[in-house]
C-alpha positions in Angstrom: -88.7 -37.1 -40.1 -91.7 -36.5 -41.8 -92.5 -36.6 -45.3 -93.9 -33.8 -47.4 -95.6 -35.2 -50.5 -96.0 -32.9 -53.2 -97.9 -32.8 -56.8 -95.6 -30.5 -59.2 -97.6 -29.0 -62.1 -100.6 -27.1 -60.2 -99.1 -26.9 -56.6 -94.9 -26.0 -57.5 -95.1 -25.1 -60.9 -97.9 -24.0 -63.5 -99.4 -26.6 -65.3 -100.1 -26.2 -68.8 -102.5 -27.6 -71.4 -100.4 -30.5 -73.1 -97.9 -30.9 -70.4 -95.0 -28.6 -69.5 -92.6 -29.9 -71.9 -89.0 -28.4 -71.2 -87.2 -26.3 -69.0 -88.4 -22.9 -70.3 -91.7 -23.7 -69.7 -90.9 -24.3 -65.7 -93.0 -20.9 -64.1 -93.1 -21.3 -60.3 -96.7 -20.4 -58.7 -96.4 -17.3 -56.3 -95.0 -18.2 -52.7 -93.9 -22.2 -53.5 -90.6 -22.0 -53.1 -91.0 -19.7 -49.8 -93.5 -22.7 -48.7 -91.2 -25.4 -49.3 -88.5 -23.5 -47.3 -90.8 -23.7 -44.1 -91.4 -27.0 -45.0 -87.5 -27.8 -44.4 -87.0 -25.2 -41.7 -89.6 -27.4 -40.4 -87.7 -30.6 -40.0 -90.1 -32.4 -43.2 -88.1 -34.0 -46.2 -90.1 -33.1 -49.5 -90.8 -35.7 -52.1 -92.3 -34.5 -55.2 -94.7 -37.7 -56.9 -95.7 -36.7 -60.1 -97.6 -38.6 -63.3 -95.9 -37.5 -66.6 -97.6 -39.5 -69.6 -95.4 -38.1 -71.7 -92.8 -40.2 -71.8 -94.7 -43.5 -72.9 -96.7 -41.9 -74.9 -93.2 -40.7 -77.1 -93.3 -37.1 -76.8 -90.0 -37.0 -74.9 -87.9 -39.0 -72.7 -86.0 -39.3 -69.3 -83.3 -36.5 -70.4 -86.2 -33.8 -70.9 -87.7 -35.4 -67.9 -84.1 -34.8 -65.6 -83.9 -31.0 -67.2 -87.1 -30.1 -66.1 -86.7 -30.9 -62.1 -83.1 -29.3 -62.7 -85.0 -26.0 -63.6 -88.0 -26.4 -61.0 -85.1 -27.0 -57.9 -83.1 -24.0 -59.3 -85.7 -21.9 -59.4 -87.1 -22.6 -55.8 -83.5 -21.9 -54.6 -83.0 -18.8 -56.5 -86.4 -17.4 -53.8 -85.2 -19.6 -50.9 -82.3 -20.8 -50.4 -83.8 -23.7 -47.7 -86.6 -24.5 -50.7 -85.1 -27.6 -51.4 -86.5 -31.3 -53.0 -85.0 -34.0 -51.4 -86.6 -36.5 -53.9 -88.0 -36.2 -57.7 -90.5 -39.7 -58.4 -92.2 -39.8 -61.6 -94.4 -42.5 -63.2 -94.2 -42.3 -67.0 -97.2 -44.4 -67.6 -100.8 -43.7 -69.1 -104.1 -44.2 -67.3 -104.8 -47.2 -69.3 -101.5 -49.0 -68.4 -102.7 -49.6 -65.3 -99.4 -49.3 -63.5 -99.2 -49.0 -59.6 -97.3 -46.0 -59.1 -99.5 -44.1 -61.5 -101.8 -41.6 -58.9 -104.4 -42.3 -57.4 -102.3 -45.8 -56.5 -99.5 -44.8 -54.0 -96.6 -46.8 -55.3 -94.2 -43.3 -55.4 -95.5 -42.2 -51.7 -94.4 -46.0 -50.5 -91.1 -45.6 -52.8 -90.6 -42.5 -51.5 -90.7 -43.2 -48.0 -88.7 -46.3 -48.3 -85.9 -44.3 -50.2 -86.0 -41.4 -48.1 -86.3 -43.5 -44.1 -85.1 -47.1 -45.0 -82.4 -46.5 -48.2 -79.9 -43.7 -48.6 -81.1 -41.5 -50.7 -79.0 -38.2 -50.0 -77.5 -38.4 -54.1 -81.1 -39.6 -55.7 -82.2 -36.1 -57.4 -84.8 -37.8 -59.7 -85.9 -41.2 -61.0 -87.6 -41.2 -64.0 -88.9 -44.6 -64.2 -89.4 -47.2 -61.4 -91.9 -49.7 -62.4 -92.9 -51.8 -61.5 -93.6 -50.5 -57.7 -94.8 -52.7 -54.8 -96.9 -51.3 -52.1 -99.7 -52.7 -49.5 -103.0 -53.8 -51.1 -105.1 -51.0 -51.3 -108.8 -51.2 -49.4 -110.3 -48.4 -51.2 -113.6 -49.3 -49.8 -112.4 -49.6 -46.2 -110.4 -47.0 -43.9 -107.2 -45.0 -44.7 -104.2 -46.8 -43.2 -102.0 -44.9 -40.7 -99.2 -43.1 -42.4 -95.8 -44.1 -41.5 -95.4 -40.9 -39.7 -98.5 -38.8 -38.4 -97.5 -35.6 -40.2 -97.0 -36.8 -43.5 -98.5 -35.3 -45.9 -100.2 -35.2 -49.7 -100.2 -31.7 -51.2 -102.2 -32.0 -54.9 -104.5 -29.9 -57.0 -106.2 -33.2 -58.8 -108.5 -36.1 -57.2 -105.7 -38.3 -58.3 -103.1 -36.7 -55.4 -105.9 -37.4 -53.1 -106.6 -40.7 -53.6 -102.7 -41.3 -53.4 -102.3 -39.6 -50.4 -105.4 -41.2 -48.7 -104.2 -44.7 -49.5 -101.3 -43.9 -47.9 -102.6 -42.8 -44.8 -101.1 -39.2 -45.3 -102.8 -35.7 -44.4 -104.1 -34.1 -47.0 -103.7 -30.8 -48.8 -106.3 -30.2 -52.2 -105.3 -26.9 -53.8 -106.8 -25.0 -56.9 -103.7 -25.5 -59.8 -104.2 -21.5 -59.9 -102.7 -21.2 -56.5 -101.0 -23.9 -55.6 -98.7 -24.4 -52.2 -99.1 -20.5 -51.5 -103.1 -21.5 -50.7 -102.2 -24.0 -47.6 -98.4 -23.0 -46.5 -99.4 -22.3 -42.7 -101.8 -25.2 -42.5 -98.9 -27.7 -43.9 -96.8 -27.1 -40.4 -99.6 -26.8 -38.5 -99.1 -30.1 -36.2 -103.0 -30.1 -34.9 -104.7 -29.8 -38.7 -105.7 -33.1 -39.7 -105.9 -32.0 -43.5 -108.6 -31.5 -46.3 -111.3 -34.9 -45.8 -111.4 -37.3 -49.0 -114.2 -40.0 -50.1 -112.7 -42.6 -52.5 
């Protein structure tokens, strides 16, 4: 099955200055949830891959972390009832850590696929921290690889999702964080669209 790679704050959710930082500040963007429904009617599995600093930088840990994907799934189920997450991946880190599942690296898209296609995954609702992540060196000078599956896909709002998604090998998706899924919903299940183009 393909995989649906999507950015949360700016493309699920709104984003907000200084991160959203609990459950009651979880606001769906217009039209998500009814996107990721057609992306399961669809036959894709969705994987959200998302950078949240927060939590190594102190402001609030994995327990905050867990409460806020509880309220973004209920919330996409209380419009659609088919608008479900298969997978939550977060990397806690900071730019400056350097670590490789921090977007742009694709550590999380390589976790994801391997948890979703090679492990059993069917009672992993989120993972907070997975760090150190091993993936394929990445050529950012050369080509994008091929994707595992040709109609996976990277769906973000920042240059970061891009260069995630690019490196590895998925279609992608750039949204403005105003708009989010609602902008490219049609597009997404649209076999024959070969995505937005990226220059690392």
């Amino acid at each position: 099955m393909p995989i649906a790679f999507l950015d949360r704050d700016g493309v699920i959710n709104k984003g907000k200055p200084g991160y959203v930082n609990g459950p009651e500040e979880v606001h769906l963007l217009d039209g998500a949830a009814k996107v990721i429904g057609d992306l399961n009617r669809a036959g894709y599995l969705v994987c959200v891959v998302t950078n949240q600093s927060p939590i190594s930088r102190g402001l609030w840990g994995p327990d905050t972390l867990q409460s806020i994907h509880e309220a973004v799934q209920a919330l996409l189920l209380s419009e659609d009832t088919m608008a479900h997450i298969d997978l939550f991946l977060t990397c806690p880190h900071r730019f400056e850590d350097r670590c490789p599942c921090r977007k742009p690296s694709p550590g999380m898209l390589f976790l994801g696929h391997r948890l979703l296609r090679e492990e059993s995954a069917s009672d992993v609702d989120w993972r907070p921290v997975l760090c150190p992540i091993e993936h394929p060196e990445v050529d950012w000078w050369g080509a994008s690889p091929s994707a595992p599956h040709p109609l996976d896909l990277m769906v973000g709002d920042r240059r970061s999702d891009m260069g995630a998604g690019w490196a590895f090998g998925a279609r992608l998706f750039r949204v403005h964080a105003a708009v989010g899924l609602q902008a490219v919903g049609l597009r997404l299940i649209d076999e024959d669209d070969p995505g937005d183009g990226f220059q690392p």
